[in-house]
VORORO-149885 format. One record per residue: residue number from 1; residue in one letter; chain; x, y, z of N, C-alpha, C, O, CB in turn. Coordinates in steps of 0.001 Angstrom, whole numbers, plus 500000, padded with zeros to 6 digits. Glycine has a CB too. Example, Ala and Ser with C-alpha at 12.3 -4.5 7.8 and 13.67 -1.06 7.14 Angstrom:
<pts>
PT / 1 / A / A / 513190 / 494310 / 507800 / 512300 / 495500 / 507800 / 513200 / 496700 / 507800 / 514236 / 496681 / 508465 / 511308 / 495527 / 509046
PT / 2 / S / A / 512850 / 497750 / 507080 / 513670 / 498940 / 507140 / 512900 / 500030 / 507870 / 513409 / 501138 / 508039 / 514084 / 499402 / 505725
</pts>
This chain:
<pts>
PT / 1 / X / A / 057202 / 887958 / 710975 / 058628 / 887802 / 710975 / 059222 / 889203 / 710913 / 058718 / 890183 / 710364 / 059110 / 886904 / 709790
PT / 2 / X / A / 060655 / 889119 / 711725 / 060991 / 890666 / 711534 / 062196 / 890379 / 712100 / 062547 / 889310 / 712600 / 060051 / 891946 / 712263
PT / 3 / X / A / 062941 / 891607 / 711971 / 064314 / 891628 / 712908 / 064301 / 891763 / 714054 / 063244 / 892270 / 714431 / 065162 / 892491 / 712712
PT / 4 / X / A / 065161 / 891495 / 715022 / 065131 / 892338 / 716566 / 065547 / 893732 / 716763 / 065743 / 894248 / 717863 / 066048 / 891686 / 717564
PT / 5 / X / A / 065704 / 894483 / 715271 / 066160 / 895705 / 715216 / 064513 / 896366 / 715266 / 064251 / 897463 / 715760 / 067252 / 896002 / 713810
PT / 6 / X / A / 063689 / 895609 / 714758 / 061950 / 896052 / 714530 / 061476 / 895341 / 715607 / 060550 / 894746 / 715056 / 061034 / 895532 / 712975
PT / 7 / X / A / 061456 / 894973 / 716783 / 060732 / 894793 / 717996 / 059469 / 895481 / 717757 / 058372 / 894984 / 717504 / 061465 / 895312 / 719236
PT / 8 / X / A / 059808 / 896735 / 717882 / 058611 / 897566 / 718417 / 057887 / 897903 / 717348 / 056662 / 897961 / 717459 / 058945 / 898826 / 719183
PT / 9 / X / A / 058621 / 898230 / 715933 / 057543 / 898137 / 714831 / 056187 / 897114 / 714390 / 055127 / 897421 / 713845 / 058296 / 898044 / 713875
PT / 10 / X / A / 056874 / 895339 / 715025 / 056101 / 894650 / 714988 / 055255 / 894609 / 716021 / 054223 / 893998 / 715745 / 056535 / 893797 / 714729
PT / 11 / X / A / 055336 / 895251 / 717675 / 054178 / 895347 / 718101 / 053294 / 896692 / 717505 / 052108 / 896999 / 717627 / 054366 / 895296 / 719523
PT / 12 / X / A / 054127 / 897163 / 716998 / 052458 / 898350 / 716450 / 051891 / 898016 / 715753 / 050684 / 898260 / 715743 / 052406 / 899702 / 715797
PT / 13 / X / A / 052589 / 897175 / 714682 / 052085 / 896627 / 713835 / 050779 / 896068 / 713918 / 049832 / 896799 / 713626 / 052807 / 895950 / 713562
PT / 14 / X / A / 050505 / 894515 / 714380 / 049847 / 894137 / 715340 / 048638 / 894855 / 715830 / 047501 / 894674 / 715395 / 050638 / 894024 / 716163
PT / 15 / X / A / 049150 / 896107 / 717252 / 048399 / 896706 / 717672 / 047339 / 897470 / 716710 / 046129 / 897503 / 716935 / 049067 / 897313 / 718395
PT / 16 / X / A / 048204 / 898287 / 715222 / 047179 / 898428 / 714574 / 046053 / 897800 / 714150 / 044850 / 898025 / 714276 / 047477 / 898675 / 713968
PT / 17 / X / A / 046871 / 896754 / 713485 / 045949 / 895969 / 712736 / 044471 / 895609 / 713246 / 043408 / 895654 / 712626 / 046616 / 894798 / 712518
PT / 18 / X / A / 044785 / 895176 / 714796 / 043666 / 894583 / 715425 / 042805 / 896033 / 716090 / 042086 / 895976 / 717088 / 044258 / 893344 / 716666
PT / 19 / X / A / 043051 / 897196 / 715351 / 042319 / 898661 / 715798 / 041369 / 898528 / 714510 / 040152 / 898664 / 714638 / 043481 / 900362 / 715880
PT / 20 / X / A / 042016 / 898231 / 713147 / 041836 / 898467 / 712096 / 040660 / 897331 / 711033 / 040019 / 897478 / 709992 / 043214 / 898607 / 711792
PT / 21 / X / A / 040960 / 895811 / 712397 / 040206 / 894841 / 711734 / 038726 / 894693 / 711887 / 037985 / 893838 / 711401 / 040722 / 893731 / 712045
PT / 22 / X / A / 038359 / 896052 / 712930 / 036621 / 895754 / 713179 / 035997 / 896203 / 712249 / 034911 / 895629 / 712166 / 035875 / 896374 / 714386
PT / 23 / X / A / 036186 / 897193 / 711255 / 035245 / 897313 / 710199 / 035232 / 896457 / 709066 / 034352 / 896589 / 708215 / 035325 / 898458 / 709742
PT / 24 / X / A / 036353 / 895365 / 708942 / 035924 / 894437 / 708245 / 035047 / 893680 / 708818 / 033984 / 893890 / 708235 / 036771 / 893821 / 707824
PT / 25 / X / A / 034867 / 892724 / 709840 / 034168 / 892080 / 710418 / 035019 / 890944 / 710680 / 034376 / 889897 / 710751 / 033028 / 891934 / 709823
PT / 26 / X / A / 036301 / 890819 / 710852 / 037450 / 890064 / 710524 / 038359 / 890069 / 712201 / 038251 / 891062 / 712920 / 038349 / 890930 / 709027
PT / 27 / X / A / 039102 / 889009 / 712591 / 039606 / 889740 / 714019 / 041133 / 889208 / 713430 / 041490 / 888441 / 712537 / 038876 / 888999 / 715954
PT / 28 / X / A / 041620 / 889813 / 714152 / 043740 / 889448 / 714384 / 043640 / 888829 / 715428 / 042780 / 889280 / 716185 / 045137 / 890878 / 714737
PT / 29 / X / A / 044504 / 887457 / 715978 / 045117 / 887188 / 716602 / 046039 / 887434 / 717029 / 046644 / 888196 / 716275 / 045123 / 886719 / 716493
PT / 30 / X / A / 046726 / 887151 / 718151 / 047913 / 887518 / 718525 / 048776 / 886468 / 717818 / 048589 / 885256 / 717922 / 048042 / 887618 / 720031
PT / 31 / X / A / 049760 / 887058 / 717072 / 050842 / 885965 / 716549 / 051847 / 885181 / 716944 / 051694 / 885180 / 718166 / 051405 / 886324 / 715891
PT / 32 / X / A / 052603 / 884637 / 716754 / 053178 / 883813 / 716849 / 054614 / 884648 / 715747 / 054796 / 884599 / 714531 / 052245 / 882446 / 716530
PT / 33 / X / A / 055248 / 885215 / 716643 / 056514 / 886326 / 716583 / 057793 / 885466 / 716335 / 058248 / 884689 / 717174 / 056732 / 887284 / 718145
PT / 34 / X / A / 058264 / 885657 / 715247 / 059437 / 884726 / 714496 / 060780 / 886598 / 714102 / 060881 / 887457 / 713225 / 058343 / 883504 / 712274
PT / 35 / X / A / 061302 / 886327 / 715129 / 062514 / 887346 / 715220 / 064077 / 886978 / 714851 / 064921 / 886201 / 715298 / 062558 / 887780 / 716659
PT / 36 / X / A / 064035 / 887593 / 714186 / 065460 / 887309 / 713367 / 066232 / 888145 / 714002 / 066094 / 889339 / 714265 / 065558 / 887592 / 711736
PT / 37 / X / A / 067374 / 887107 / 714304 / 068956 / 888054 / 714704 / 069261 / 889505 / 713842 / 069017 / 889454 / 712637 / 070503 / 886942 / 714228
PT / 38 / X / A / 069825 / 890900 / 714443 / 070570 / 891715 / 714103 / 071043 / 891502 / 712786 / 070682 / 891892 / 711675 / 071404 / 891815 / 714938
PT / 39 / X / A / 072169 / 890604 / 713316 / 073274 / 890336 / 712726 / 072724 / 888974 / 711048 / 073481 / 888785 / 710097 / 074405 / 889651 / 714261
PT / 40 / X / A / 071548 / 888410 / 711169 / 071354 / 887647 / 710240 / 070650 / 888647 / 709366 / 070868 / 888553 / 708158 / 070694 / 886390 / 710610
PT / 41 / X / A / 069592 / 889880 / 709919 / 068937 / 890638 / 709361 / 069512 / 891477 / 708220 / 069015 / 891727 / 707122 / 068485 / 891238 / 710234
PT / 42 / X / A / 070708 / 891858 / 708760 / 071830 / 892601 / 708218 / 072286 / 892034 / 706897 / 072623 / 892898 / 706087 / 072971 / 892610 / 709193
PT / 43 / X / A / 072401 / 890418 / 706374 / 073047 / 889634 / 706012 / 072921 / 890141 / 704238 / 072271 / 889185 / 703817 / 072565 / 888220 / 706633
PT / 44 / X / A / 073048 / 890632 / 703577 / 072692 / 890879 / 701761 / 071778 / 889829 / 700982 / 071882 / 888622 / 700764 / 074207 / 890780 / 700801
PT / 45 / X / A / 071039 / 890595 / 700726 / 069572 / 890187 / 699972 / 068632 / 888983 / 700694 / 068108 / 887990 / 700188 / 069947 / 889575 / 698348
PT / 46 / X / A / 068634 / 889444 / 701982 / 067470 / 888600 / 702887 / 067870 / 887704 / 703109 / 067023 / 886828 / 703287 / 066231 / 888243 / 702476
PT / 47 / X / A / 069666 / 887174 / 703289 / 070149 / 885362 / 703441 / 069617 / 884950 / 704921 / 069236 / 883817 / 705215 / 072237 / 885019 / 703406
PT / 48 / X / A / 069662 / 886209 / 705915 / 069751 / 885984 / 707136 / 068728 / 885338 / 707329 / 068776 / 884163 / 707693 / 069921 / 886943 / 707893
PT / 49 / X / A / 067186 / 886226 / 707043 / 065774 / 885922 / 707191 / 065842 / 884291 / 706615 / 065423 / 883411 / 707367 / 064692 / 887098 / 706233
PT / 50 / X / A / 066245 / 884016 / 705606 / 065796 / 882726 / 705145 / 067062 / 881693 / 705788 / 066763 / 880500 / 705830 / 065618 / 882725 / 703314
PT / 51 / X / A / 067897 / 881925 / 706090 / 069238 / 880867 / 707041 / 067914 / 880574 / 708356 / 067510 / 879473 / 708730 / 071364 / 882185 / 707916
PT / 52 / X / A / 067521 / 881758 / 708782 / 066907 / 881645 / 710292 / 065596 / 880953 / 710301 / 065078 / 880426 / 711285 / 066659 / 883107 / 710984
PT / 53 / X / A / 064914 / 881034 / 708602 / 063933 / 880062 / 708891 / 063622 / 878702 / 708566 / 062755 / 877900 / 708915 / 063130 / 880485 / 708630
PT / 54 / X / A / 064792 / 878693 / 707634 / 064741 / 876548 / 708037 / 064786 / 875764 / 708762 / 065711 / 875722 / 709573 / 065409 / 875721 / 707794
PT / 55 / X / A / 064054 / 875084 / 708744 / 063464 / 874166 / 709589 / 062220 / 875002 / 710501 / 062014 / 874518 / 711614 / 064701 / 873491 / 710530
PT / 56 / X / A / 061478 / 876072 / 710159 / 060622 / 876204 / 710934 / 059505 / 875780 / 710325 / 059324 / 875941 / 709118 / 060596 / 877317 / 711404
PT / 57 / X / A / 058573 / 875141 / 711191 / 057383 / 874586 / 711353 / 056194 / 875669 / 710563 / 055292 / 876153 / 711247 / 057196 / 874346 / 713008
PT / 58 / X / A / 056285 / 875916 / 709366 / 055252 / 876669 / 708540 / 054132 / 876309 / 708193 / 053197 / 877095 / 708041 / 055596 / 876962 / 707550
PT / 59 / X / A / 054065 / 875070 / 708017 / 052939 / 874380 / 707635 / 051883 / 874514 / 708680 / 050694 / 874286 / 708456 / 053261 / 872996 / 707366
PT / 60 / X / A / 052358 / 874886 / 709809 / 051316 / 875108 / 711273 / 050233 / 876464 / 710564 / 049094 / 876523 / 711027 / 052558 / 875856 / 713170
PT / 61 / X / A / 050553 / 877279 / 709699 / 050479 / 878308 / 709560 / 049908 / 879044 / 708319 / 050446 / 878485 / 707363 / 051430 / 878502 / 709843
PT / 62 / X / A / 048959 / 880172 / 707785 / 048269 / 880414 / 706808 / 048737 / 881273 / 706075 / 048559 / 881402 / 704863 / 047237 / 880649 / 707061
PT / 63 / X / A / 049553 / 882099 / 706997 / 050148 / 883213 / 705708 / 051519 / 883513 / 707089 / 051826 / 882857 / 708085 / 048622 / 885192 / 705014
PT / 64 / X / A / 051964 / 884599 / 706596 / 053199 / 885144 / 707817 / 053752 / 886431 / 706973 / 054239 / 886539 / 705848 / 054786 / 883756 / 708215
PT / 65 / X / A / 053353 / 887699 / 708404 / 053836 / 888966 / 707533 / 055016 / 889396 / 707668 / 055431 / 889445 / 708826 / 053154 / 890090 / 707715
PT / 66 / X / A / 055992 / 889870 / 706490 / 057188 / 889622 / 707138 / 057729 / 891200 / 706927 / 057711 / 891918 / 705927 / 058141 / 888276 / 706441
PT / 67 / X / A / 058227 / 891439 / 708317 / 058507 / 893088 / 708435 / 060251 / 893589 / 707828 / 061359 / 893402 / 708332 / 058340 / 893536 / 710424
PT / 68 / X / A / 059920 / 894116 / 706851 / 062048 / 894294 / 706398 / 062330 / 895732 / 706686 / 061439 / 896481 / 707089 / 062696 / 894050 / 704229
PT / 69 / X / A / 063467 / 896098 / 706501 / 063645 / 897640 / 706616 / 064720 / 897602 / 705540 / 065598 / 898216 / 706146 / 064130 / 898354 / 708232
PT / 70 / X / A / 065185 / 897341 / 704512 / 065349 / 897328 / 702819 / 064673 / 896264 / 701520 / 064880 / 895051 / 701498 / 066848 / 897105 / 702665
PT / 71 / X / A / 064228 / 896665 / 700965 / 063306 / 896266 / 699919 / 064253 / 895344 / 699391 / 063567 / 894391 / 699019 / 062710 / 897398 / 698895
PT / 72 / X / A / 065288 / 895132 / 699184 / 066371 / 894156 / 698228 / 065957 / 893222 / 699585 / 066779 / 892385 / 699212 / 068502 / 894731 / 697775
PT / 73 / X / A / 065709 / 892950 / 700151 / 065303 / 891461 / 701333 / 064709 / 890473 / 700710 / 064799 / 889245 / 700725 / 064172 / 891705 / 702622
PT / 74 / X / A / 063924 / 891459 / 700020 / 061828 / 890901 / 699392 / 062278 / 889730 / 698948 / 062124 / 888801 / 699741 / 060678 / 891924 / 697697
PT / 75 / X / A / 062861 / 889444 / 697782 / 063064 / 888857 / 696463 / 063345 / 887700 / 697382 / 062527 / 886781 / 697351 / 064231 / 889474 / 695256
PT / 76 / X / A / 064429 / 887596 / 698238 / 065028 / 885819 / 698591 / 064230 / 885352 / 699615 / 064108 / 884161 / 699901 / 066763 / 885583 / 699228
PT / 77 / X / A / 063416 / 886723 / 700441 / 062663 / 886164 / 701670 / 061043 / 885413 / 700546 / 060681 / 884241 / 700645 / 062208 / 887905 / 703174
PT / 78 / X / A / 060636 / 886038 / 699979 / 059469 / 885930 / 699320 / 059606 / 884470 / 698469 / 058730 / 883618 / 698315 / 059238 / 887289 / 698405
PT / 79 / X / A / 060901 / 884469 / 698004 / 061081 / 882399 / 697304 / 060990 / 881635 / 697911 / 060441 / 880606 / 697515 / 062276 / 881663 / 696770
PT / 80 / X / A / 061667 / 881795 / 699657 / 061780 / 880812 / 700180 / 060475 / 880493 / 700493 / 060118 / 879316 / 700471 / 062631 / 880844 / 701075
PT / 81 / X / A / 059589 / 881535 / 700830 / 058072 / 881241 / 701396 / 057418 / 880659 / 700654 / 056839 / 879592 / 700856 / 057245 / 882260 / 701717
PT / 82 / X / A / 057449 / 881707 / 699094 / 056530 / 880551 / 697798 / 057012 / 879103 / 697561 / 056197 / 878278 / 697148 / 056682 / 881168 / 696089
PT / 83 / X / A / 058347 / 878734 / 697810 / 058987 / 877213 / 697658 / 058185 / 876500 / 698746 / 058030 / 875285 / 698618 / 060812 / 877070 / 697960
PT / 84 / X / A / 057615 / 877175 / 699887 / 057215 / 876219 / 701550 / 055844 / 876789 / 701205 / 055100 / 876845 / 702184 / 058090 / 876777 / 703579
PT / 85 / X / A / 055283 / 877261 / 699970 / 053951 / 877126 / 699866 / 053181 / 878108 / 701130 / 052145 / 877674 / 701634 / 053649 / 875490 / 699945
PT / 86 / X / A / 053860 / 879673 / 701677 / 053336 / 880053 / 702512 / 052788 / 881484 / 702456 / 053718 / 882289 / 702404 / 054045 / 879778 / 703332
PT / 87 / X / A / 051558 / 882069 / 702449 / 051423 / 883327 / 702043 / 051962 / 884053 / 702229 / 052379 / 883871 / 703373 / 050748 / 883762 / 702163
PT / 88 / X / A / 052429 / 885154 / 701759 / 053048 / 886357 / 702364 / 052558 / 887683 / 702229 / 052023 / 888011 / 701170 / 054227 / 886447 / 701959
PT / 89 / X / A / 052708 / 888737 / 703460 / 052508 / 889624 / 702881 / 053905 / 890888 / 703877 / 054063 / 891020 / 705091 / 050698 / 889800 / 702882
PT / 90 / X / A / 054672 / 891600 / 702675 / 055756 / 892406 / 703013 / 055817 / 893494 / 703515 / 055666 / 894330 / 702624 / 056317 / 892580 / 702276
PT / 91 / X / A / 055988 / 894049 / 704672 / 055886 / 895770 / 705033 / 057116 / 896106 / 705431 / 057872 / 895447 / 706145 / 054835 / 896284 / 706276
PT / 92 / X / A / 057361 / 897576 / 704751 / 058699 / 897727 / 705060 / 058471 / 898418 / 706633 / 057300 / 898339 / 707004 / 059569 / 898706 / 703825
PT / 93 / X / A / 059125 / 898880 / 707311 / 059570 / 899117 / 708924 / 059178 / 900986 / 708516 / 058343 / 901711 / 709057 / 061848 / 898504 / 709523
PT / 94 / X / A / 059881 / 901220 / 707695 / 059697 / 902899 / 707168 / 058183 / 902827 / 707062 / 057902 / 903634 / 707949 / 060536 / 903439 / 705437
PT / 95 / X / A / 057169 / 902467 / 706647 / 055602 / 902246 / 706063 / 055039 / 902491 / 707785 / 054430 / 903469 / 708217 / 055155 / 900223 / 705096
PT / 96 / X / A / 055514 / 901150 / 708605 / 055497 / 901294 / 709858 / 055007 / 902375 / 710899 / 053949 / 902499 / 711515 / 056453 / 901138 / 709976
PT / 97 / X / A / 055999 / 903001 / 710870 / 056359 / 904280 / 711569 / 055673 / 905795 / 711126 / 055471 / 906710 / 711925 / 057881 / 904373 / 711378
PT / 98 / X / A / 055261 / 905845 / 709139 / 054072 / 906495 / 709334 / 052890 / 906515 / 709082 / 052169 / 907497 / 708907 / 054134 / 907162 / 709145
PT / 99 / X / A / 052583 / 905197 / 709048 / 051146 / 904684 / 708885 / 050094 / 905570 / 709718 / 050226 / 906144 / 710799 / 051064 / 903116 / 709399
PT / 100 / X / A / 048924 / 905473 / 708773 / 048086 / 905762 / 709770 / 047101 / 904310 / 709518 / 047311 / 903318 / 708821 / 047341 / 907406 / 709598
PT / 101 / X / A / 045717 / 904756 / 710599 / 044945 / 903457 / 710541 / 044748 / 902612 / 708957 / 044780 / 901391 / 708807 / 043443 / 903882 / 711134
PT / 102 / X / A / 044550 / 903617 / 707908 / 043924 / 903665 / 706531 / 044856 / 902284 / 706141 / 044316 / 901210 / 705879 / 044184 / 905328 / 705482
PT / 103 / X / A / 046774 / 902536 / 706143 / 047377 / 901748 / 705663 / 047327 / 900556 / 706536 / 047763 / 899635 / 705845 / 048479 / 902238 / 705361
PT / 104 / X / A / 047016 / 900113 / 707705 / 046334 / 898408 / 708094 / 045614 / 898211 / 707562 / 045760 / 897186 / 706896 / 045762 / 897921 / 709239
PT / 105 / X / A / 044503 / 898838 / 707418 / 043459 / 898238 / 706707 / 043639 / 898045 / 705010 / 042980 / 897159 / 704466 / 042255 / 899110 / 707041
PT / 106 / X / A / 044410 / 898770 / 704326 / 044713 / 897671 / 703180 / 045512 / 897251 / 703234 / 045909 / 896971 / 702103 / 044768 / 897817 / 702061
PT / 107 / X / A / 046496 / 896799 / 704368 / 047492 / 895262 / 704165 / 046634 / 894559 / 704753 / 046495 / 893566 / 704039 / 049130 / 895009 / 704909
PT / 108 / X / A / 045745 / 894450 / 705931 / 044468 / 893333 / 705835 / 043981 / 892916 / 704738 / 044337 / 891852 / 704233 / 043317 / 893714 / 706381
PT / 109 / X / A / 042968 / 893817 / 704144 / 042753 / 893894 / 702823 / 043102 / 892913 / 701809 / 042359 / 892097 / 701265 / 043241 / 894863 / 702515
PT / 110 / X / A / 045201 / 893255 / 701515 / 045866 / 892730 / 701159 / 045845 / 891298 / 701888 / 045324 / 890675 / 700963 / 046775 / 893483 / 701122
PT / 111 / X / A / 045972 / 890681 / 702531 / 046029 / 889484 / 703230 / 044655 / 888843 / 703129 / 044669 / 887695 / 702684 / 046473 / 889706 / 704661
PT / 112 / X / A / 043525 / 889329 / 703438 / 042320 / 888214 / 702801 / 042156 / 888067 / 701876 / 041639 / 887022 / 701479 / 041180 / 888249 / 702942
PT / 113 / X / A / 042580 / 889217 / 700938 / 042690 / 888499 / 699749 / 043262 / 887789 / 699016 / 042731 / 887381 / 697983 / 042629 / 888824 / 699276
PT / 114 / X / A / 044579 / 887445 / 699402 / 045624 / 885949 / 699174 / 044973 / 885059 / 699590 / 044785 / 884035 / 698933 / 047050 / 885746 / 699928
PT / 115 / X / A / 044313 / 885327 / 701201 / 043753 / 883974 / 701715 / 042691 / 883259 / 701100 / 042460 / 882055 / 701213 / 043310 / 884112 / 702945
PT / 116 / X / A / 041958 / 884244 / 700326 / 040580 / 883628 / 700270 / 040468 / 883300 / 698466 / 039456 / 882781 / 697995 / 039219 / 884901 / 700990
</pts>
C-alpha cells in the first residue's frame, strides 16, 4: 500500500526486495499494488489510507507493506489492519530512497518473522 505520490518508491521497493530475498532462500512475488489517492494520502493521521481501504478484500491476503512518507500515518493505518487481523509491516518513503540492499533484507527479515 502506498500513495500515488510513492509510485516509484514502491517499485524499488519491490525491485529490492526480490534482489535481497535469495540469500534467505525465500522468493517475493509480485504484489498486488493498493494506491492511495494524493489527496486521501495527504488526509491527518492516516484517515485517507484507512477511508481508501474499506471494503477491501484483505482476507485474500498474509501481510501488506504499507509505504508512508510521515510517521503520524502509522498509528490509524496500523489499527485498522490489526482490527482486519492483517500483518503489517511500515516503511517510510525517506528509508526508501536511501536504502541500501542490507535494509530489504531486514524488513524481509522483519516480515517472516510476523509470518511465521
Amino acid at each position: 500500500m502506498y500513495s500515488e505520490d510513492d509510485y516509484n518508491r514502491a517499485n524499488k521497493c519491490v525491485d529490492m526486495m526480490k534482489d535481497a530475498c535469495g540469500t534467505f532462500g525465500i522468493r517475493v512475488d509480485d504484489p498486488e499494488y493498493i494506491e492511495v489517492g494524493s489527496n486521501d494520502s495527504r488526509q491527518r493521521d492516516g484517515a485517507g489510507y484507512v477511508k481508501h481501504c474499506n471494503g477491501f478484500p484483505f482476507e485474500k491476503y498474509r501481510f501488506v507493506v504499507v509505504i508512508i512518507s510521515d510517521p503520524k500515518h502509522k498509528k490509524s493505518i496500523k489499527a485498522f489492519l490489526d482490527k482486519n487481523k492483517i500483518v503489517s509491516q511500515f516503511v517510510l518513503g525517506s528509508t526508501i530512497d536511501r536504502a541500501k540492499i542490507t535494509v530489504y533484507s531486514n524488513i524481509l527479515k522483519q516480515i517472516n518473522a510476523k509470518l511465521c
